[in-house]
N, C-alpha and C positions, 0 to 999 in steps of 0.2 A: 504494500500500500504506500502510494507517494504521500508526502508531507501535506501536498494542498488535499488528498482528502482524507488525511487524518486530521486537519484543522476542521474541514467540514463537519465529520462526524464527532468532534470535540464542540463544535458549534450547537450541533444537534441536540446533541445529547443534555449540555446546558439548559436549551433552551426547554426541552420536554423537563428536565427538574425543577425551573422555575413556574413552568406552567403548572406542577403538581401541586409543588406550596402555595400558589396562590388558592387555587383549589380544596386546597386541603385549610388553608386561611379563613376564605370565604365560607365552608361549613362549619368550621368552629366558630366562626363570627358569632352564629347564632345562636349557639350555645344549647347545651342538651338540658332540659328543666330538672330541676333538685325536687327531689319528691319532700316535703316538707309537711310538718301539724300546722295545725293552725297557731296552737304554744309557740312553735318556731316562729309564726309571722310575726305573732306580740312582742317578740324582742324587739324590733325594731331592727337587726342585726341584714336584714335581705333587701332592703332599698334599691331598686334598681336593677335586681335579678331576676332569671326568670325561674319560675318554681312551677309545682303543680299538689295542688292543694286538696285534702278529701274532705268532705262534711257533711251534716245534713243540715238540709234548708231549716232556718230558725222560721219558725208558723209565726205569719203577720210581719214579718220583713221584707215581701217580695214587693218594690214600686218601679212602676215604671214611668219613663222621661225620654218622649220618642221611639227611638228604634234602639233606646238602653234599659236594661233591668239590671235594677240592684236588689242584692238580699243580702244577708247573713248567712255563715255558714258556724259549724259548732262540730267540736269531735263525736263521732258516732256515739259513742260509748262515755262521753262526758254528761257532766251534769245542767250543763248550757251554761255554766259562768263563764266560759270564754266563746267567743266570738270573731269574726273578720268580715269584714263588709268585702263585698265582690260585685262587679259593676263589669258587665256582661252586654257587648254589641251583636248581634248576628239573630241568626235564626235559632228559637227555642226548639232544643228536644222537646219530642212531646210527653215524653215521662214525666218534666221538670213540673215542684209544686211544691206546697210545705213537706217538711218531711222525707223530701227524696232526698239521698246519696248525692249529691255534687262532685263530681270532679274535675278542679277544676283548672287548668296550665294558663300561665299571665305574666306581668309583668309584678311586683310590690312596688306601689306608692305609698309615700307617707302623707297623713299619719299611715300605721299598719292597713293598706287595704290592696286588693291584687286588680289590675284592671286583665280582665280576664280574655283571652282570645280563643280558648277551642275550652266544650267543657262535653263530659258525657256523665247521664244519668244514670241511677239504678237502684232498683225500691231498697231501703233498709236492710240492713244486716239478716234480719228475720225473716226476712223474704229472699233468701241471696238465690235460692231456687226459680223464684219469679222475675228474676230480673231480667228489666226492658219493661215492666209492668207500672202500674202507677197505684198510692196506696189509695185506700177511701177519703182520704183527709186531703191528699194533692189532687184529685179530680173533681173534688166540692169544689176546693180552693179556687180552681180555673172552669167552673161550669160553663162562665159564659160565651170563653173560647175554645172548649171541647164540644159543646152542644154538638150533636151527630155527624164526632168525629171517630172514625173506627179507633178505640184505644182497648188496651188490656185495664183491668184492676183487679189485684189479688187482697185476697182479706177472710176472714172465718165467718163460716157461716151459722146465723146468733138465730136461735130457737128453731121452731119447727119449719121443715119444709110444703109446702101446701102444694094442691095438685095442679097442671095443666090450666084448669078451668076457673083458676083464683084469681085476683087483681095483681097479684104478686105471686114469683113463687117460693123465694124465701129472701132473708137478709144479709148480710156481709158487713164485717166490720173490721176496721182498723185504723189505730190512731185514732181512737174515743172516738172515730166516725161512723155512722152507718149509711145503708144504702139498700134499697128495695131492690130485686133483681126480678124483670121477667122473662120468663125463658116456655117456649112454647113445645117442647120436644120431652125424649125421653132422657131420665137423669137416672146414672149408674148409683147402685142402691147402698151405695158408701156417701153417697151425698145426704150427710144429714149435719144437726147442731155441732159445733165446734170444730168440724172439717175443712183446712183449709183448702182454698180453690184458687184457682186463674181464671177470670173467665174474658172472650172477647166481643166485641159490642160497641156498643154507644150509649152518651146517655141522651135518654130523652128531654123533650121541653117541661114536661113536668116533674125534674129530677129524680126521674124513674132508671137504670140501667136496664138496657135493653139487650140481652144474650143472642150473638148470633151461633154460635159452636156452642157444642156438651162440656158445661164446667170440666176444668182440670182439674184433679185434684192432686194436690201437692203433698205425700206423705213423708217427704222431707222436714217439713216445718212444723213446729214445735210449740204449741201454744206458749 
């Protein structure tokens, strides 16, 4: 190999390494998110980073301002004396409600709060079997934009179940919420009081749940 094209490939060769650090630059730029508590946001310690945060929606924090919703979020398993406000642009899951699982990846602004850019839902802990579902208490909470929207809600089914030909055909509850469910087919004969269920539907204009599929039932979950 003569010398001018060993300069060449000396040339080359540089050039594809610098191309790679830039590349490899530009990915890290962006940085991969810190999975963080919400205890961790309170420190005040994450200003300006990007995290991804879990909690559940604090009930009666959810407002909206335009095409922004803010709420509060709280450790699953805490007692709700901590909190982080999160302030949420884009399209809502439609799980999202009081009560539901947040997860949520953003930036921290101060004081402690995360402006959030991708977030995904999923019913409480107790539900981890239903998740993608919404509880009784997050589908009250957004009735008037769920109104006869195909969603799921999982929740225990509270006293007896009544026949085909009744105004209802039994109740659902979770999250001190309830809910009427009617369902017009046949139901598998483990469907009864304190059994939890999935079921899929809409609700009605008169805050009725309407079942289109044979309740699931979840014997996963654990009163």
């Amino acid at each position: 190999m003569n010398k001018k094209a060993k300069r060449r490939l000396v040339v080359t060769g540089g050039i594809v390494a610098i191309a790679m650090l830039v590349i490899v630059a530009i990915a890290g730029s962006g940085g991969a998110a810190s999975s963080l508590t919400v205890g961790d946001l309170l420190t005040g310690d994450y200003a300006g980073k990007k995290v991804q945060v879990t909690g559940s929606v604090v009930d009666g924090s959810i407002e909206t301002d335009g095409t922004a919703v803010r709420f509060d979020i709280t450790p699953e398993e805490g007692d709700g004396s901590e909190s982080v406000r999160v302030v949420y642009e884009g399209a809502l899951p439609a799980t999202f409600g009081s009560g539901v699982v947040a997860i949520c990846t953003g930036t921290v602004e101060n004081p402690p709060m995360l402006k959030c850019t991708e977030m995904v839902t999923k019913c409480p802990s107790k539900y981890e079997s239903a998740e993608g579902s919404l509880t009784v208490k997050g589908l009250i909470d957004q009735a008037d934009t769920m109104m006869f929207e195909d969603t799921k809600v999982c929740g225990y089914i509270q006293g007896e179940v009544n026949d085909a030909g009744a105004d209802y055909r039994f109740v659902i509850e979770s999250q001190g919420a309830t809910l009427k469910v009617v369902y017009d087919g046949g139901l598998d004969e483990q469907i009864a009081d304190g059994v939890a269920v999935v079921l899929s539907g809409h609700l009605d204009s008169d805050g009725i749940f309407v079942a289109t599929e044979q309740p699931a039932i979840d014997s996963s979950i654990s009163k």
